[in-house]
C-alpha positions in Angstrom: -84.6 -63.6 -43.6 -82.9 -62.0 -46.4 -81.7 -64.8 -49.0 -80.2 -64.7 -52.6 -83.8 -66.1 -53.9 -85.2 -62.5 -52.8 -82.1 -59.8 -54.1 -85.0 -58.5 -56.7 -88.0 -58.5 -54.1 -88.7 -55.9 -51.7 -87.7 -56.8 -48.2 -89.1 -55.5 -45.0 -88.6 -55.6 -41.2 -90.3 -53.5 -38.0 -92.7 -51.1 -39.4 -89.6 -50.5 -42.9 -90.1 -51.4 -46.3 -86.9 -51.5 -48.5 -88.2 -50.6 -51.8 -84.8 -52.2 -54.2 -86.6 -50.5 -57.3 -86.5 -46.8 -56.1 -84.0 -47.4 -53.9 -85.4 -45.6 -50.7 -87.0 -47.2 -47.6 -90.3 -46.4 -46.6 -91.4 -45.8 -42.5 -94.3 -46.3 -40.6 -94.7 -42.1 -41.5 -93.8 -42.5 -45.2 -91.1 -42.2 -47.1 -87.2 -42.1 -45.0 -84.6 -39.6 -45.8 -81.4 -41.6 -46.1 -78.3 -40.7 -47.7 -76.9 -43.1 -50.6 -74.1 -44.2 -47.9 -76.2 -45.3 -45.4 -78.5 -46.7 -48.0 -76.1 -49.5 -49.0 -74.6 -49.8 -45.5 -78.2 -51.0 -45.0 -78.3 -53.1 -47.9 -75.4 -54.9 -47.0 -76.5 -55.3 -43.9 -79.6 -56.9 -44.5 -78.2 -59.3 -47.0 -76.3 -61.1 -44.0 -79.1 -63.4 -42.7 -78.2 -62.1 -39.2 -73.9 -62.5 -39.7 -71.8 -60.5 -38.6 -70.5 -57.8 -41.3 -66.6 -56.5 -41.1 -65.8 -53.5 -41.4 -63.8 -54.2 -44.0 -66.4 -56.1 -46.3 -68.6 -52.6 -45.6 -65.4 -50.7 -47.0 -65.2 -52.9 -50.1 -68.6 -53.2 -50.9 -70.5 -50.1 -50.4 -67.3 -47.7 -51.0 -65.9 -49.8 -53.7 -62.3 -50.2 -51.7 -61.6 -46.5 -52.1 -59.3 -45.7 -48.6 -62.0 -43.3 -46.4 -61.8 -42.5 -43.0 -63.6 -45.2 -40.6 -65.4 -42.2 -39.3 -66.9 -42.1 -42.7 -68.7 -45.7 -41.8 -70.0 -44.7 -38.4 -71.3 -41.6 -39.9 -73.4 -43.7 -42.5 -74.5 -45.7 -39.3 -75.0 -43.2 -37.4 -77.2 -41.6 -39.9 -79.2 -45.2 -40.5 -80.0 -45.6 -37.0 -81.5 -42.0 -36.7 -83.6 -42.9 -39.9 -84.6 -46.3 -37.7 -84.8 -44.8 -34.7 -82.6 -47.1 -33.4 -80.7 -47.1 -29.9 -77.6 -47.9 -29.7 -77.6 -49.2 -26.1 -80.4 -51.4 -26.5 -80.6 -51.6 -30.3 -83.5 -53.1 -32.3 -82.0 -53.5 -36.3 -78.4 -52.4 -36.2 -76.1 -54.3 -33.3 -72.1 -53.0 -33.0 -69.7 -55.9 -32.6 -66.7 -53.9 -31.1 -63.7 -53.5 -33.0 -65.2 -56.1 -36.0 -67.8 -54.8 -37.1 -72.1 -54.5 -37.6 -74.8 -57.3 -37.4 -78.2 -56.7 -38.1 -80.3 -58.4 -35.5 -83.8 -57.8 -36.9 -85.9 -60.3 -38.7 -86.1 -59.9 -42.8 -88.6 -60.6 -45.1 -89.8 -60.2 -48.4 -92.3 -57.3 -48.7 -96.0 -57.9 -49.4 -97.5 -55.3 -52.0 -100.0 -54.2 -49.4 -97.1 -53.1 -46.9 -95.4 -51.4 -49.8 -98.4 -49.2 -50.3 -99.7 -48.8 -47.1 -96.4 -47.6 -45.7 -96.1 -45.4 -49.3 -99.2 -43.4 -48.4 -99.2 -42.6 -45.1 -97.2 -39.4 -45.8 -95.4 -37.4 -49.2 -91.9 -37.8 -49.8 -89.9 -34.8 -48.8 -90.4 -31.8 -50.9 -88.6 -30.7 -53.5 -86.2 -27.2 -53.2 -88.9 -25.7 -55.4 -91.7 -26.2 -53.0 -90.3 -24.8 -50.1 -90.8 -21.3 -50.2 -93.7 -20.9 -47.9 -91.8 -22.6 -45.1 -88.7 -20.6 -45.7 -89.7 -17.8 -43.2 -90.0 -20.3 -40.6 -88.0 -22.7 -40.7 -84.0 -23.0 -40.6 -82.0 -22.1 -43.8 -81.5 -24.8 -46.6 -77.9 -25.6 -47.2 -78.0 -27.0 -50.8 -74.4 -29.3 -51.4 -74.3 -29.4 -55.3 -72.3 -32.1 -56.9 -68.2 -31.4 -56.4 -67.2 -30.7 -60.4 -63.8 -33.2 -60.7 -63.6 -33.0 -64.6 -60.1 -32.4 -64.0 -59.3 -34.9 -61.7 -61.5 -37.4 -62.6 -59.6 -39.7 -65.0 -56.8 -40.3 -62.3 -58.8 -40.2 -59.1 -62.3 -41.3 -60.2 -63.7 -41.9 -56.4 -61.8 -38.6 -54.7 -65.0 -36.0 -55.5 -68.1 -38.4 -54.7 -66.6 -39.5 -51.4 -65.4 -36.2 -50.7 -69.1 -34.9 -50.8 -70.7 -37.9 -48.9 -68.1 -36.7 -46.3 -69.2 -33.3 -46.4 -72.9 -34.4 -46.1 -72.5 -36.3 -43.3 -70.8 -34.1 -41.4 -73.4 -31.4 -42.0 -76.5 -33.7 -41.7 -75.2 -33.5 -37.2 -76.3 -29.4 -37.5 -79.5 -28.7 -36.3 -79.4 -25.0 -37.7 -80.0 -26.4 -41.2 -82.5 -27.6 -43.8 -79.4 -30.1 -45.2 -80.3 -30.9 -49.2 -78.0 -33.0 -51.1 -78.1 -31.4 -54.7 -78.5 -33.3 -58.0 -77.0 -32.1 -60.7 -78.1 -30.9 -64.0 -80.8 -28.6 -62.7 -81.1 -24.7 -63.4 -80.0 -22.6 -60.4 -82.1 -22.1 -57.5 -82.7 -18.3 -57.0 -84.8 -16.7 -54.5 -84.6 -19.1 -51.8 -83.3 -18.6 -48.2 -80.7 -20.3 -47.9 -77.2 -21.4 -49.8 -75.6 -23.4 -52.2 -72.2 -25.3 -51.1 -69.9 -26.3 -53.8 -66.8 -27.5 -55.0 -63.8 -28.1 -57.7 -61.1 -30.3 -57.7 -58.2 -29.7 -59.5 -55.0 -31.4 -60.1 -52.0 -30.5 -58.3 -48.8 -32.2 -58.3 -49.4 -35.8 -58.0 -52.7 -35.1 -55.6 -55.5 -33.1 -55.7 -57.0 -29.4 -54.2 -60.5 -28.6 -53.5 -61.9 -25.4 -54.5 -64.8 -24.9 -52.2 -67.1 -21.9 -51.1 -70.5 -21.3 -50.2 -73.1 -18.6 -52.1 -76.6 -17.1 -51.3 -79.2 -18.7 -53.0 -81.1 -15.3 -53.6 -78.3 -13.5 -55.2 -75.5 -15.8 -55.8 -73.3 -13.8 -53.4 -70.5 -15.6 -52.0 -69.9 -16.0 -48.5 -67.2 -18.2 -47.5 -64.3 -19.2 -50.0 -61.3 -21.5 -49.1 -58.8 -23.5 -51.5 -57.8 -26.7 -49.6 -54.9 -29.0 -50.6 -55.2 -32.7 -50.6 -51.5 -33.8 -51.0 -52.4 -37.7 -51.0 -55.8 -38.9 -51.9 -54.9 -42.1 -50.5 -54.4 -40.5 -47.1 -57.8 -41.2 -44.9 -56.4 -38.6 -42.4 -56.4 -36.2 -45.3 -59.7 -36.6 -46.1 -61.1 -35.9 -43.1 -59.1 -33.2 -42.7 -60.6 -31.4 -45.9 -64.2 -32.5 -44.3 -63.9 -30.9 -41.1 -62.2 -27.3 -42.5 -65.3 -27.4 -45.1 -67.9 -28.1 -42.7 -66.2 -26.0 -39.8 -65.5 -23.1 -42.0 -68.5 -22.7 -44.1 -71.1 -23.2 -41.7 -70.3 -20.1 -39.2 -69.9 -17.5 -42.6 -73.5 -18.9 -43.4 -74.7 -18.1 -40.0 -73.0 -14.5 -40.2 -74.6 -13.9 -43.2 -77.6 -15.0 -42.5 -78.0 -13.2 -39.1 -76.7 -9.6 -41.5 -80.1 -10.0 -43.7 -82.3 -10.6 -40.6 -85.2 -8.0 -40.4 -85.4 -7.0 -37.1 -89.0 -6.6 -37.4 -90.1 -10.0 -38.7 -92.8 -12.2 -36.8 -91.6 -15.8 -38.2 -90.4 -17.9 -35.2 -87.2 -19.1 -36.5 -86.1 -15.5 -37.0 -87.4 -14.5 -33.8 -85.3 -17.3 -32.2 -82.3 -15.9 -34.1 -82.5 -12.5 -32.9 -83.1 -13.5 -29.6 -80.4 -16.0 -29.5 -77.8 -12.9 -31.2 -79.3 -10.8 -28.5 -78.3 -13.4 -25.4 -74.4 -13.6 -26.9 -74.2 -9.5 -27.4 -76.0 -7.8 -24.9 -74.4 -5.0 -23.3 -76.0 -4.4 -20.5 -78.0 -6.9 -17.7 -81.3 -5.4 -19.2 -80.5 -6.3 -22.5 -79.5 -9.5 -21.0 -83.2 -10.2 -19.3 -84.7 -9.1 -22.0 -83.2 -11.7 -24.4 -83.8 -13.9 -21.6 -87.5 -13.2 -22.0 -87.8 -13.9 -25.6 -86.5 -16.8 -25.1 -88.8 -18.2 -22.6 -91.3 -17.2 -24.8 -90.2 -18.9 -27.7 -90.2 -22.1 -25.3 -93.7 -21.2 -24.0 -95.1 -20.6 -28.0 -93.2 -24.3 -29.1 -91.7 -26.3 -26.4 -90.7 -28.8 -28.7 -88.1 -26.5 -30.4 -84.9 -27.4 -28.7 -82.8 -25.1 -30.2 -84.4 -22.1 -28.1 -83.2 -23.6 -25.0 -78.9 -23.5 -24.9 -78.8 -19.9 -25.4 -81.5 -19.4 -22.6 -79.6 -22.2 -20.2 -76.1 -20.2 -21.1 -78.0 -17.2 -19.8 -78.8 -18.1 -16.3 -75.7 -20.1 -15.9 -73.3 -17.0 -16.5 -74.5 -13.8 -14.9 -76.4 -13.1 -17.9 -73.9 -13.5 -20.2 -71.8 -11.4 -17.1 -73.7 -8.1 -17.7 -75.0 -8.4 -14.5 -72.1 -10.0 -12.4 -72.9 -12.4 -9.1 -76.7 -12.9 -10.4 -76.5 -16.5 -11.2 -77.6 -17.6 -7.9 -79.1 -21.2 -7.2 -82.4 -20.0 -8.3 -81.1 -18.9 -11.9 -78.6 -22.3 -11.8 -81.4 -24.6 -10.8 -83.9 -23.3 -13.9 -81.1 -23.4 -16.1 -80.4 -27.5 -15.2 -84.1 -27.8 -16.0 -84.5 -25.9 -18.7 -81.4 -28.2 -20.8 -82.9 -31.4 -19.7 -86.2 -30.6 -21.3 -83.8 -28.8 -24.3 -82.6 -32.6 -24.6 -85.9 -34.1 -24.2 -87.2 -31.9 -27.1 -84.1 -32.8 -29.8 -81.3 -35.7 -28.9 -80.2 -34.5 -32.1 -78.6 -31.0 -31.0 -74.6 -31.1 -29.9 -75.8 -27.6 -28.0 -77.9 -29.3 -25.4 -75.3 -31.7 -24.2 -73.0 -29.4 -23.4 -75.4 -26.8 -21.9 -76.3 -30.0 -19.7 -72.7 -30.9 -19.2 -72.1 -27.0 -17.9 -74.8 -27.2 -15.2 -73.5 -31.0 -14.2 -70.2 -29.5 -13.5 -72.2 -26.3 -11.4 -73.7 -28.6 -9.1 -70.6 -30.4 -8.8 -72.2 -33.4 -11.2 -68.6 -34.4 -12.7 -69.1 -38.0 -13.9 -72.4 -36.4 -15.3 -71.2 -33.5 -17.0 -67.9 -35.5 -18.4 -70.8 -38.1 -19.8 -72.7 -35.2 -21.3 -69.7 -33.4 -22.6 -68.4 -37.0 -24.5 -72.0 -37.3 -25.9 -71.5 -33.6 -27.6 -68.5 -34.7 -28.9 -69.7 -37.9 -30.1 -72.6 -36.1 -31.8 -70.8 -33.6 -33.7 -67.2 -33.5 -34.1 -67.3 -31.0 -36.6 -68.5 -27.9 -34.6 -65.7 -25.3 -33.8 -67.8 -23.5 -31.0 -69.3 -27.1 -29.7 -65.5 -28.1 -29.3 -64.2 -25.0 -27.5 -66.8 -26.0 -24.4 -65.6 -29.5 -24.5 -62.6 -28.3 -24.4 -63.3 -26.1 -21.3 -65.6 -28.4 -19.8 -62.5 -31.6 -19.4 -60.3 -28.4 -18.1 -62.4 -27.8 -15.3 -62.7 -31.6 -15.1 -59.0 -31.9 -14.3 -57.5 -33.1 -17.8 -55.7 -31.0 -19.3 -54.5 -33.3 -22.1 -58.0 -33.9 -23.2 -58.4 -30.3 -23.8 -55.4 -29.3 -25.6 -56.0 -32.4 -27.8 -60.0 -31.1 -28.4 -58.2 -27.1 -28.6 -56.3 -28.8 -32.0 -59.1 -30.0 -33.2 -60.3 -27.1 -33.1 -57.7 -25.3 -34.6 -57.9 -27.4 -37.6 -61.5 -26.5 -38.2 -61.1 -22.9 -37.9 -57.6 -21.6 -38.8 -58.0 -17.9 -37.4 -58.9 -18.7 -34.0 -61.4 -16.2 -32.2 -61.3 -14.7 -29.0 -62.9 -17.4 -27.4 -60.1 -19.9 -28.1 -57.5 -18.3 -27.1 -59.0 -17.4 -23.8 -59.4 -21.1 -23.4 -56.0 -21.9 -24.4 -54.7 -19.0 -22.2 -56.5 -20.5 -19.1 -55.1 -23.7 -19.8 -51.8 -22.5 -19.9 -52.2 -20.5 -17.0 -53.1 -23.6 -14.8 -50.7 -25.7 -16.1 -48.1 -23.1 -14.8 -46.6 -21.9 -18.4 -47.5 -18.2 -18.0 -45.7 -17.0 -20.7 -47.5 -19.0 -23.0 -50.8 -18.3 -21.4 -49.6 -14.4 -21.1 -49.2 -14.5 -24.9 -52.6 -16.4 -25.6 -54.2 -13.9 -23.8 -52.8 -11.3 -25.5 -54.2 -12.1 -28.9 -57.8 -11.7 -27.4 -59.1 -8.6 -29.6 -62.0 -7.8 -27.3 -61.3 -9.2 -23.7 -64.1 -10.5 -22.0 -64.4 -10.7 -17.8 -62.3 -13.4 -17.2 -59.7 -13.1 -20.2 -58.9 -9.4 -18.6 -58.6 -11.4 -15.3 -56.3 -14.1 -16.2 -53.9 -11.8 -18.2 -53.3 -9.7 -15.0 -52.8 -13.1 -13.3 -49.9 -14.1 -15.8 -48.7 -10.6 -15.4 -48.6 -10.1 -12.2 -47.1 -13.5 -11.7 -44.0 -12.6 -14.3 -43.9 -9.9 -12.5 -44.8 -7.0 -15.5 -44.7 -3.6 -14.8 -48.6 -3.2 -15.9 -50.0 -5.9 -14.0 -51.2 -4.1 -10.7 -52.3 -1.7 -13.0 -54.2 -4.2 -15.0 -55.7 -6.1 -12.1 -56.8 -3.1 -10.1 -58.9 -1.7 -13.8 -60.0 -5.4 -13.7 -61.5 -5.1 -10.5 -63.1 -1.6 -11.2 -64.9 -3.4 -14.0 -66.5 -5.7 -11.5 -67.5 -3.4 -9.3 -68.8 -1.7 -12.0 -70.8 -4.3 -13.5 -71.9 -6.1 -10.3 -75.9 -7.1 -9.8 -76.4 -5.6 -6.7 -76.3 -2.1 -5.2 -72.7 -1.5 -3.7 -69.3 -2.9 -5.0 -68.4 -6.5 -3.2 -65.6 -7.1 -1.1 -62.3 -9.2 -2.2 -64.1 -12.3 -0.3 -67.2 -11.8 -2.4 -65.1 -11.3 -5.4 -62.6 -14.6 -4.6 -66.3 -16.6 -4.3 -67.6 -15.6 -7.2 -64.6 -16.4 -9.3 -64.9 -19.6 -8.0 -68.5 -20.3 -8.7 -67.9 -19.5 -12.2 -64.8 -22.0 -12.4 -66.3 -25.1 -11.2 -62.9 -27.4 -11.5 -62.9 -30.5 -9.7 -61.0 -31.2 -7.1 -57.4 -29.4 -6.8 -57.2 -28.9 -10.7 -57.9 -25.1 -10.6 -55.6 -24.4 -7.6 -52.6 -22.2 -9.6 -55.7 -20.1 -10.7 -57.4 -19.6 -7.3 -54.4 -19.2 -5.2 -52.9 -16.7 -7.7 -56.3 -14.9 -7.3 -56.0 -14.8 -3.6 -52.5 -13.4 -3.8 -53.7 -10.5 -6.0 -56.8 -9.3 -4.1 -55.1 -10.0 -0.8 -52.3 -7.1 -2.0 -55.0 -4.9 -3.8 -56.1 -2.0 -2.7 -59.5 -1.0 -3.0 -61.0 0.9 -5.7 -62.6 4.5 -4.5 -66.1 4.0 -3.4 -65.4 0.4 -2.8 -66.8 -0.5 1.1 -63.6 -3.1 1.4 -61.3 -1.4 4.3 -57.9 -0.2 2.8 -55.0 -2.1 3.5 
């Protein structure tokens, strides 16, 4: 057990060494990349002798009393049992007293020298940014997050720009697609590299403070993303975490952009291959483009099965017609691959918000509902943070019947990325549509720059429901566009059509009835479109 007699000795428990003098803790594989936050959290905890820890006491000792967000504590946790590989359900070290606070369960002792070195050898700490180069053209880009400069700010709000940044660490440690390096300062800058530096400066404005951030290229110092935030009350937690989630939102998708823009199409390293493939599967234009991203894909899993990131955009693939270039061609064949493909996506990395709701999609297209809402609340869990990873949430608890849910996840969202995209307010028009406000949903929809199949579909609902001038019009070029697009030889029939809608809208129970009965109405009074083998009306 952990006693005052041993606060200068190392301490150990499992197969971890605490090593107090160069403050890092040491695994059964070497060395354990913690962040300082979750360092101390596991100091403190340690030092209890098995008590119970409040949250409170965790607030005023390893954050000094400064007013954070609470999320900023189950972050650090979070982060300390993914160093510990610990399980929250059935945990080993770290045990969650509800509402109170953490107690860790594990027995302590002081650390014998030949532990210490023996767990010290077995592997090399991690290596530093200038020894990376070599793995650079296979492995994700590094995201460097440089200390925030608060010169100016510093003498009235001393705490504001480290907490700020352990913040911003945190919530960029839950991204897969990153190498995530916390950035000490002093240092020359790194050129070169592939990759980007994220930084940020605080400056005084009124009585609080505003945060300068942006994010350049590490070869060229180019930057990529730029945003001036306002942080009206530093005491405000809710601020705070606001600031976190537009940094980590925002910056992270302008990286991705530019990072997909210097791609050579040519390369032969696996990680680029992965993210042309996975561009490929979200922007083909045509059902062979489709298969053929398809096939990459599989062959990516094939060449390194324990990649998981390789297996979302392949699972979105065969749930969705092929990202609907080839409409009606996600049969239960293509359905029941993608259901296996994401559970061995989630076998191969628990860690990627992607997989669970992939999983959560095909839960809810075999009419899995507890399953998919249980996958869907893990990806939300896991990463709070992701715009895109929030939209399906979003979508998923619409077809799950709760509307409230959604709009309350479609804010969120909203907070993270200011200028919504066409994917949001498709989901927003959709849930406006089936709550029965279709002017709202009429004007949603309307803001969709490049309408995809069923964003064209619903607007021609809410049209032809308000009774517009355009919306036959507009529902019968919709239908052409179906016909047009569909998998097999010969255009489908309004029955066809009505079953595949639904098959793509897997709602449960009665909660997508507004959008199915309004579909009905309009291809019951449609005519046909020439060639079409439907009798006319």
């Amino acid at each position: 057990m952990a006693s005052e007699q041993h606060l200068g000795t190392d301490l150990a428990f499992g197969d971890f060494v605490i090593d107090r003098a160069d403050e890092r803790v040491l695994g059964p594989n070497g060395p354990v990349r913690l962040g300082n936050k979750a360092y101390r959290v596991l100091l403190a905890l340690v030092g209890q002798d098995g008590r119970l820890l409040t949250k409170d006491a965790l607030f005023s000792t390893v954050w000094d009393g400064t007013i954070v967000s609470e999320s900023a504590l189950t972050s650090a946790v979070k982060e300390l049992r993914r160093a510990l590989g610990d399980d929250p359900r059935q945990p080993r070290y770290i045990e969650s007293v509800y509402g109170r606070g953490y107690r860790f369960i594990a027995p302590v002792r002081p650390a014998d020298g030949k532990a210490r070195t023996a767990n010290a050898a077995r592997a090399p700490a991690a290596p530093a940014v200038e020894a990376m180069p070599e793995r650079a053209e296979t492995a994700p880009p590094l995201v460097l997050v440089a200390p925030f400069n608060d010169a100016a700010v510093r003498e009235r709000h001393p705490h504001c720009a480290p907490e700020l940044r352990e913040e911003v660490l945190s919530g960029l440690a839950r991204f897969r697609e990153i190498q995530l390096v916390a950035e000490e300062g002093g240092g020359e800058p790194v050129r070169g590299q592939r990759g980007y530096r994220l930084s940020a400066t605080l400056l005084p404005e009124g009585e609080g403070v505003k945060v300068m951030a942006r994010a350049n290229r590490l070869s060229d110092g180019v930057v990529v993303w730029s945003e001036t935030l306002s942080l009206a009350d530093t005491g405000t937690a809710g601020g705070v975490e606001r600031i976190v989630r537009r940094i980590v939102g925002s910056a992270l998708p302008a990286v991705d952009e530019d990072l997909f823009a210097g791609l050579s199409r040519a390369t032969g390293a696996f990680y680029d291959r992965y993210l042309l493939a996975k561009r490929r599967s979200l922007t083909a234009r045509s059902f062979a483009d489709a298969k053929e991203a398809a096939e990459a894909l599989e062959r990516l899993i094939e060449e390194r099965p324990d990649f998981g990131l390789a297996y979302p955009p392949l699972v979105r693939l065969y749930n969705t017609d092929f990202g609907y270039t080839g409409l009606g061609s996600s049969g239960r064949r293509e359905r029941a691959r993608g259901l296996a493909l994401a559970r061995a996506g989630l076998a191969a990395d628990r860690g990627n918000v992607h997989a669970y709701t992939v999983l959560g999609y095909c839960h809810l297209y075999h009419g899995e509902h507890d399953l998919a809402r249980t996958a869907l609340e893990q990806a939300l869990a896991l990463n709070p943070y992701n715009p895109l990873r929030l939209n399906e949430v979003a979508a998923g608890m619409v077809y799950l019947g709760d509307f409230a849910r959604a709009r309350s996840l479609l804010d969120m969202s909203l907070h993270l990325q200011p200028f919504p995209d066409d994917s949001f307010h498709e989901d927003m028009g959709r849930l406006r549509l089936l709550e029965g406000d279709c002017d709202g949903a009429e004007a949603a929809l309307a803001s969709v720059a490049r309408g995809s199949i069923f964003a064209d579909l619903y607007l021609a609902l809410c049209e032809l429901s308000l009774g517009r001038g355009g919306g036959r019009a507009r529902f019968v070029s919709w239908r052409e566009r179906v016909e047009q697009a569909w998998h097999a030889p010969g255009a489908p029939d309004a029955p066809a059509i009505a079953d595949w809608i639904r098959r793509h809208h897997p709602f449960r129970g009665e909660s997508g009835r507004r959008l199915f009965d309004a579909v009905d109405s309009a291809l019951a009074t449609d005519s046909p479109a020439p060639g079409s083998a439907e009798p006319a009306s």
